[in-house]
N, C-alpha and C positions, 0 to 999 in steps of 0.2 A: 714323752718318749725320748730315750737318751739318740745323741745324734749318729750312733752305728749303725741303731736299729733303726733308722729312717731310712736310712741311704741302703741299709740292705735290702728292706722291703719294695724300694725302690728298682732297687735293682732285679729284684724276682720277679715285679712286676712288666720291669723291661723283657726281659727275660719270658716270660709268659709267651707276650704278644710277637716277641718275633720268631718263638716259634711254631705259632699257629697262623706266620705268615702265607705260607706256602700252602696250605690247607685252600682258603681264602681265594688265592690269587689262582688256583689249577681250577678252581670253580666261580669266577666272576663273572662267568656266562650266567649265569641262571642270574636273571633281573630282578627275581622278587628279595633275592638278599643281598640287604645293604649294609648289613653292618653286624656286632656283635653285642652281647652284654658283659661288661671288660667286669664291672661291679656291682653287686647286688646287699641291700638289706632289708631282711627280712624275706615278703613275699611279693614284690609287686607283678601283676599278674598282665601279660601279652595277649592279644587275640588275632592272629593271621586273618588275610582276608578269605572269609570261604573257611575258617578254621574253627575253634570251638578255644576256650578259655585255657590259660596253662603260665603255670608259674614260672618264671624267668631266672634262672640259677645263669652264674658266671660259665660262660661259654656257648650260650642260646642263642642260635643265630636273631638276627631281627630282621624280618620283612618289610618289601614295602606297602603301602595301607594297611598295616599293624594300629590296632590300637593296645596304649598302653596305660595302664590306670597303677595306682598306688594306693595304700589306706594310710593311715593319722600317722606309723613308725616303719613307711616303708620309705626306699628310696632307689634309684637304678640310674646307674652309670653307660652309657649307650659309647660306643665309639664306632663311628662309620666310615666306610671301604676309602673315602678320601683324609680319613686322621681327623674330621670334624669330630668333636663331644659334645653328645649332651646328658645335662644330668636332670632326673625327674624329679623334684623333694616330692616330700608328704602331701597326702588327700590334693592327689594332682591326676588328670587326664591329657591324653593328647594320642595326635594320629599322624603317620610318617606321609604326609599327603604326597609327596614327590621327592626321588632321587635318581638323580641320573650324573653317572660317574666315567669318563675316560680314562684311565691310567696313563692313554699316550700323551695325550695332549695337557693334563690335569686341569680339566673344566669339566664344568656339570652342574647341577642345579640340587638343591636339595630346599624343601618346603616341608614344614609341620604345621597342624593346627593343634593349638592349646584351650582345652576349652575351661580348665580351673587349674590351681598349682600354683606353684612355684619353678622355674625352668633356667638354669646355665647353659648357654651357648660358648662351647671356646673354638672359632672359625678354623676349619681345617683347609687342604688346599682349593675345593672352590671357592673358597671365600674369596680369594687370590683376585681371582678377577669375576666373579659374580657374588652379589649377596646373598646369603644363607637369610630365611624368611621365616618370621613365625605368627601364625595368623592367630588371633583371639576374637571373642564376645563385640571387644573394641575398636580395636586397630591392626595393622600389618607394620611388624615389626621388621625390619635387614639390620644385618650384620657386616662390615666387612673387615676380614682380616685381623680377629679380637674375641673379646669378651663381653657379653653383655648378660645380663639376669633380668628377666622378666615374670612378674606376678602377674596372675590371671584370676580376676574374682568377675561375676557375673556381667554387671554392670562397668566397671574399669579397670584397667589394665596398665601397673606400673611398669616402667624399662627404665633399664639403668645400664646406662654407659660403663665397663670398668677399665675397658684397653681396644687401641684398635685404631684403624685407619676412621672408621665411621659406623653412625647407629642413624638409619632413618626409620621415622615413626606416623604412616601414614593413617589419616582417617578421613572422612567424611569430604573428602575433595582434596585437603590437605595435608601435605607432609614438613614434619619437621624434621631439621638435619643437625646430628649433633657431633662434633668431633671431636671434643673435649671433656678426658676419661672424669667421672667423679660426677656428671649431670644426668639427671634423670626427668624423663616425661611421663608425665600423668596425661589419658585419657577416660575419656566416659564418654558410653554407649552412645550413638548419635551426634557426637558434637565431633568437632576437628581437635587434634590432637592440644593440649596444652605447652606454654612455652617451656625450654629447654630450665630447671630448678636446680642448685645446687644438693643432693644427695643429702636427707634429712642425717645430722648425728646419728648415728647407731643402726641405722637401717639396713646399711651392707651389709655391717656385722651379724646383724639377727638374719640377713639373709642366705649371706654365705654358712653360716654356723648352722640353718636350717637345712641348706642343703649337703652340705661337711656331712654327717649322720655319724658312724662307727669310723674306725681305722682304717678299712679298707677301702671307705666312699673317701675319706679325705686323701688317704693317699693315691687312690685314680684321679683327685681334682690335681694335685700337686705333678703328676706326672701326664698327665693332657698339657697343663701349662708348660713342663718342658717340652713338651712334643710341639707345641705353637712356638716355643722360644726357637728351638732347633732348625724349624723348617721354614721359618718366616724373617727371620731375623739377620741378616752378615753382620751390620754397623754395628764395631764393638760398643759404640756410647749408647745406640738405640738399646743392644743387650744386657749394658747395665743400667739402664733408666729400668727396663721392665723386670729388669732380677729383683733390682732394690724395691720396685712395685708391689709386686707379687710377695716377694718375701717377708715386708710387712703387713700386708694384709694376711698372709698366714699366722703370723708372730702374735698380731693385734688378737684377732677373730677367732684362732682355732686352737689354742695352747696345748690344750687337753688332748687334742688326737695325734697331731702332728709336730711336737714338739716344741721348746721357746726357743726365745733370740739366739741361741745359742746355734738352732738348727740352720742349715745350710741349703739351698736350693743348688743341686747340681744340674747340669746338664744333659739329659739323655737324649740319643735319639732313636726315636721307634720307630722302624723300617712303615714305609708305605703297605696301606692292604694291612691291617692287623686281621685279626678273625679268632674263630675259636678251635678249640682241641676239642672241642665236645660236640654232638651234632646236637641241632633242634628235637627235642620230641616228637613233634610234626614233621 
């Protein structure tokens, strides 16, 4: 994709979400909505609690104790009322187990459990000073302040470090801490977690690219990442250590959706509270 048409999609994208800010923030009373659906492919399908099943189109609000499931070529792009993202890949489940969010103070808790999938976390502002948690089959996963991806299969459950103040990965009595972006932990069912591995060749690749899907899931990953750059970031060296980061792993991993070397990682910032222009079905 030539580098105009990034930066504009990018920009529509910004565009979007601020102004479905105001939508959002006049109704942040109502508890059970946390968040929206910024990106969608395909059909992956939502179920409110006390609700009955229903397809998730861009602008659907999301609930808390939602569960949300995907088939083999779906994917869904989540952003929640504190600017956390997450993205669901393909033949994945999970459930929004807790969110609680203050705008005044920007603290709050947010917990999901994953029970199969594939899953990107990019830390919004609880992360700040609480870790953002994802529970699996195997282990309880935090986040703080980053990015991590985590695979969910039956019996164990990969995590991977990819940006971030820290990734802890508790099981079985045991937690390992890891702070050092590019490492990954391996657990299985019943045991304590495995030592901190350096990230097999190609794995991130195959992971991010599984989760990337169409144009529009790659460019929500690309503009989450600015919106973590923006709001977490002042130190100009921290902000180009994680631009040149990010932007080769776009460059390397995702060529076909989002552009080559050529393409540019700008800078956006997306107003706090994004939400949708569209109401829930429900």
């Amino acid at each position: 994709m030539p580098k105009s048409n990034v930066i504009v999609l990018l920009v529509l994208r910004a565009l979007f979400i601020g102004a479905a800010v105001s939508a959002l923030f006049s109704t942040a009373q109502a508890q059970s909505r946390v968040g929206v659906a910024q990106s969608i492919q395909n059909n992956p399908v939502g179920k409110p609690p006390g609700g009955v099943d229903r397809v998730l189109r861009v602008g659907t609000d999301v609930q808390a104790n939602e569960i949300i499931s995907t088939a083999a070529d779906d994917r869904a792009h989540l952003v929640f009322i504190d600017g956390t993202t997450l993205t669901i890949g393909p033949s994945s489940s999970m459930t929004i187990d807790k969110f609680v969010y203050d705008p005044t103070t920007q603290k709050g808790e947010l917990a999901v459990n994953a029970t199969k999938g594939i899953f990107r976390v990019i830390g919004g502002r609880i992360s700040k000073t609480a870790e953002i948690t994802v529970s699996t089959p195997s282990s309880t996963i935090g986040i703080r302040g980053g990015i991590m991806i985590v695979g969910v299969e039956a019996t164990q459950t990969t995590s991977i470090f990819v940006y971030g103040n820290s990734m802890t990965v508790t099981a079985n009595g045991a937690t390992q801490t890891v702070t050092q972006p590019g490492l990954q932990v391996t657990t299985i069912a019943g045991s304590p977690p495995g030592a901190p591995t350096i990230v097999v060749q190609g794995s991130l690749s195959a992971a991010l690219g599984n989760l990337a899907g169409n144009n529009a899931a790659a460019a929500a990953l690309l503009s989450a990442i600015n919106t973590l750059v923006a709001n977490n970031f002042d130190n100009a060296a921290v902000l180009a250590t994680l631009t040149s980061l990010i932007q080769g792993i776009i460059n390397q991993n995702a060529p076909s959706t989002i552009g080559t070397t050529n393409t540019s990682l700008s800078i956006l910032v997306i107003p706090e509270n994004p939400n949708q222009t569209q109401a829930s079905p429900n």
